[in-house]
N, C-alpha and C positions, 0 to 999 in steps of 0.2 A: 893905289889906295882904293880907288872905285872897286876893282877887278877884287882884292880882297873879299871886300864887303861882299859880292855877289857868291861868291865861292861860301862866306861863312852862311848866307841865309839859304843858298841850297843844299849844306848839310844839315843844317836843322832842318831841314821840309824832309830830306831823305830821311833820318830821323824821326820824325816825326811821323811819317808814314808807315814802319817799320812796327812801330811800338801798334798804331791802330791795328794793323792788322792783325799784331798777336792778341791784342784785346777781341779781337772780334773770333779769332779761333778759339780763342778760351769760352767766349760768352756762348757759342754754340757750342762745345762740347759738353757746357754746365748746362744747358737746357735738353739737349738731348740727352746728359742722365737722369735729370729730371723725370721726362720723358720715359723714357724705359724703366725707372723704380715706380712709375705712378702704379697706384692699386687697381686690379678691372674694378669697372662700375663703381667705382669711388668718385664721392667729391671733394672739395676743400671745405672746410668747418668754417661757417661762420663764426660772425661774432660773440653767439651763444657757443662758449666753448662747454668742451662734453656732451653736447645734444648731437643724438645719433639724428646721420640725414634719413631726411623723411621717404628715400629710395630704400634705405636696407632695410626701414618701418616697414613699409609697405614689401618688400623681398619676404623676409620674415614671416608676414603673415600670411603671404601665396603658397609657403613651405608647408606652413602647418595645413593652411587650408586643402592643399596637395595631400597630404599624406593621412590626413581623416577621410578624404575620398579613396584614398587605395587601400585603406583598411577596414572601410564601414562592410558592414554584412548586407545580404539581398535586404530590401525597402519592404519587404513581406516574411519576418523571420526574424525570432527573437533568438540572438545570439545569444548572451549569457543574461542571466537575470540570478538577482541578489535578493535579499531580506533586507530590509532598510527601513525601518522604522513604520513597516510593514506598505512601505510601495515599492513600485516596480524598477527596477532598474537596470537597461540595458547595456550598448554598447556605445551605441549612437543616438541614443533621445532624451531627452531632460524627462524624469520624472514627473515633474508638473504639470508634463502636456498630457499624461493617462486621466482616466476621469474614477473616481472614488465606484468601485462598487456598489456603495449603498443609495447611488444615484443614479443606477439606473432601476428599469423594472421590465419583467418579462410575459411579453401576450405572444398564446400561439407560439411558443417555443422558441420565440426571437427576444432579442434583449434591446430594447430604447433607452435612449437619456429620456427622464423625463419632460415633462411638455415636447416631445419631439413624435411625429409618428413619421419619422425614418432611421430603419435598423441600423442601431452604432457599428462602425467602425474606427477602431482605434485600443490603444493598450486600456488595462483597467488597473488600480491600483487599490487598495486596502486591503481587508482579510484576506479578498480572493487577487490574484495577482493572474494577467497574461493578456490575451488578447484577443480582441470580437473581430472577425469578420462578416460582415451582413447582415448582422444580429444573432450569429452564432459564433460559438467559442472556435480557436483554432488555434494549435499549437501548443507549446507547454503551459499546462495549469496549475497552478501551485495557492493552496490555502493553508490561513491556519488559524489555530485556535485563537480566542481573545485574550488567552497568558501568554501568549507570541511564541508556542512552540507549533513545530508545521501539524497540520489536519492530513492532507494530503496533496500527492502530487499525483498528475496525470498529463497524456498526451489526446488530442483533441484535433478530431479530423473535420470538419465541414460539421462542427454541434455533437459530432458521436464520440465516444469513447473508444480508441484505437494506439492500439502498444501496453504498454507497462505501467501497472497501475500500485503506488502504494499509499498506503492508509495508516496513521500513527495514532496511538493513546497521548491522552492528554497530559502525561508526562513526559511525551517526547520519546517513547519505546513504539518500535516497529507494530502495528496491529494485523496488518493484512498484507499481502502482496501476490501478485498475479497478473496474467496478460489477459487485454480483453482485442477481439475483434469485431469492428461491425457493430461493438458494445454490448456486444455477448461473451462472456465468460468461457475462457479457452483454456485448454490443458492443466497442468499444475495449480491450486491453490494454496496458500498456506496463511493460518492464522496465531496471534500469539496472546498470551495472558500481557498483562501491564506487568509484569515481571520480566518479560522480556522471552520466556521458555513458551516454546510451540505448544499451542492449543489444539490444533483441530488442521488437515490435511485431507484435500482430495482431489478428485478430475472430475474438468468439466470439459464437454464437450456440446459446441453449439449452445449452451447458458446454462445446462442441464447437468447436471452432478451423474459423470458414466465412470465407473471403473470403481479402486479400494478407495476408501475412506479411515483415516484412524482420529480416535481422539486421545486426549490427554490431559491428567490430572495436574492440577496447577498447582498442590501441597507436594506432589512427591515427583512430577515428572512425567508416571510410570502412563502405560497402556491404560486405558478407562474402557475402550471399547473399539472394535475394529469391525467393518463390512464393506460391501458391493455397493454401487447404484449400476442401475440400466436405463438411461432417461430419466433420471430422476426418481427411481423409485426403486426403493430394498429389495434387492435377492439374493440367491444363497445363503450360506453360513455366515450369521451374524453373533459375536462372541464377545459376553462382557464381563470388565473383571473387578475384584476390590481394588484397594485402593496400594495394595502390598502383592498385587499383580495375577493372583490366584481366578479361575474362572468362575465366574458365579450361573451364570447361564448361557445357553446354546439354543440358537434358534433358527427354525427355516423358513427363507419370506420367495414368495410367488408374486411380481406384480404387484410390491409395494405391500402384501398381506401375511402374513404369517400363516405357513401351509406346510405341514406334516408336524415332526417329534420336536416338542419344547421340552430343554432337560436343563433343573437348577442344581447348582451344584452348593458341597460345604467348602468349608476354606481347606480343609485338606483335601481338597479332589474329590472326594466320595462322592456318588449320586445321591441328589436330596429330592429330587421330584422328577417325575415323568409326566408327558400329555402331549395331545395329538391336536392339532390345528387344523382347517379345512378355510379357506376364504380369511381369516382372520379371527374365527368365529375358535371358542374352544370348542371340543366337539363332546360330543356326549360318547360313555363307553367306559373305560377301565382305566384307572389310575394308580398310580404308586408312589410313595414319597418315602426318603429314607434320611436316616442319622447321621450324622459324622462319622460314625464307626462303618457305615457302612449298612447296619442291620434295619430292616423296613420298619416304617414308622406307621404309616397305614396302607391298605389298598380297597380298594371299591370304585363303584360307579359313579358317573356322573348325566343325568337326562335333562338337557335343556337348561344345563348352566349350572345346575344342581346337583348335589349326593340324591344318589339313589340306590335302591334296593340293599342289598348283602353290603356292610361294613367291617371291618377288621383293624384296631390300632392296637399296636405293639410295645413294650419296654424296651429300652436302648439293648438292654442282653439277648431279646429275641422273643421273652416271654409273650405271648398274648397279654395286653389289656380291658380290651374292649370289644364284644362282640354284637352286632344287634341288625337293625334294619330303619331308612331314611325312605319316606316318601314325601314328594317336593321339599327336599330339605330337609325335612323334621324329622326327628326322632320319632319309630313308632312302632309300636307293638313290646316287645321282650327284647331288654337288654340284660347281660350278663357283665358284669366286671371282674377282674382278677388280680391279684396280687402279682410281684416282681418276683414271684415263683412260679407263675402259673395258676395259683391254687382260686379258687372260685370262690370270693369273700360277699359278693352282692347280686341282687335282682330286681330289678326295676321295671316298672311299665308303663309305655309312653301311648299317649293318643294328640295327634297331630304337635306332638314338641312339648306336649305339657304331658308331666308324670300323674299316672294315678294311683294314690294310696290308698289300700282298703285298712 
């Protein structure tokens, strides 16, 4: 009976031993998947369920703070800039941090914030939108009207005007545009009516208006008048028209003066006047002016700005009008008149412009 009993209690320890051990391979297989499903860099949630851990908080924000460092633009360089209730706004700076234009002021060609006397550094924001270095402008310049449509934009090297300059009308239509260097006026200009159709075109070279120039009528479009500069100043053939394109006169400039043959024309092309220029000055000598038709209207002299001596005016047919004589201007001596026949109907006699009747 004894021997029983010791047989039945070392089966249950065998037993017993059997079951631990599978409890103990199970309970390390369940923690070793545990284990390999856990999340990297994960923790377990406290008791505030749904609050993210304060590691992915802070992950998160090293992301972002990461990836606005690898896209800010140079620390000296306005990347994009907006219109925004007319301040500045770029890529990477809060608007708030520019200082309002109307607060600073300019000595000696430098810009200060006021009560400061050291040259601003930093964006500016109101009408005028960009940004100071050293107390000089640098980089893109952009203003604009007080109806909030833009004035102009420019590019801005060390305080000078340098690159591509344009200029708008107060309705927001293109007015000018052009490249400056060095902040002199360089090649191509071109200007436009508040309609929006080209004004006025020409080159400059060095600040100075060199080569064609043309302008243009702002009712119809057409050619108004076209010439030269050389340094700024009128030469050669200069030629201007009505308003229905026709030439109304031709003229020759020397050195910014009008020198040699001035000739006006009618609307149908016929020569309507002739005269000679020297310096600018009309010249004194012989003149002639004619009709639409074509047929002379008068010819005579002119001395010292004046008609002078032998005069002759015509009817549109060709007939003589008017025959007599001008000293300083005035009518004097014997004049004749004639009919649109030719026929001789009157005679007059003048002494210095006043007629005498006996």
């Amino acid at each position: 009976m004894g021997k029983v009993k010791i047989l039945v209690i070392f089966s249950l320890l065998f037993i017993l031993y059997f079951q631990y051990k599978r409890i103990g391979e199970n309970y390390s297989s369940f923690t070793e998947l545990l284990s390999n499903n856990k999340p990297n860099n994960s923790i377990l949630l406290d008791n505030n369920i749904g609050e993210k851990p304060k590691s992915l908080l802070q992950e998160k924000k090293n992301s972002l703070k990461q990836n606005k460092t690898n896209n800010s633009p140079g620390s000296n360089r306005i990347e994009t800039v907006k219109k925004n209730d007319h301040k500045l706004v770029d890529s990477d700076r809060n608007p708030s941090a520019a200082v309002e234009f109307k607060d600073l002021i300019k000595l000696n060609s430098l810009y200060y914030k006021k009560k400061s006397d050291i040259p601003y550094t930093g964006f500016v924001s109101g009408l005028e939108n960009g940004k100071i270095e050293n107390g000089k402008i640098d980089g893109l310049w952009i203003s604009y009207f007080k109806n909030g449509f833009l004035r102009y934009k420019a590019n801005y090297e060390n305080g000078v005007r340098e690159g591509n300059w344009f200029e708008y009308s107060d309705n927001g239509n293109l007015y000018e545009e052009g490249l400056y260097k060095n902040d002199q006026r360089e090649g191509l200009w071109k200007r436009y009516f508040k309609s929006g159709e080209i004004s006025y075109s020409v080159t400059y070279e060095k600040d100075e208006e060199t080569g064609n120039v043309y302008s243009y009528s702002e009712e119809t479009g057409a050619l108004i008048w076209k010439g030269k500069y050389i340094r700024g100043e009128k030469t050669g053939l200069w030629e201007y028209y009505d308003k229905d394109g026709n030439v109304e006169i031709k003229e020759q400039y020397r050195l910014g003066n009008k020198e040699g043959l001035t000739e006006w024309f009618h609307k149908n092309g016929k020569l309507r006047n002739i005269g000679n220029y020297v310096d600018g000055i009309r010249q004194d000598g012989f003149w002639e002016e004619y009709y639409n038709n074509g047929e002379l209207r008068f010819k005579g002299s002119f001395l010292n700005g004046e008609r002078s001596g032998s005069w002759e005016e015509y009817w549109t047919n060709g007939k003589l009008k008017e025959l007599g004589k001008f000293v300083n201007g005035k009518r004097h001596g014997t004049w004749n008149y004639y009919d649109n026949m030719g026929q001789l109907i009157r005679v007059k006699d003048f002494r210095k412009g006043k007629e005498i009747k006996f």
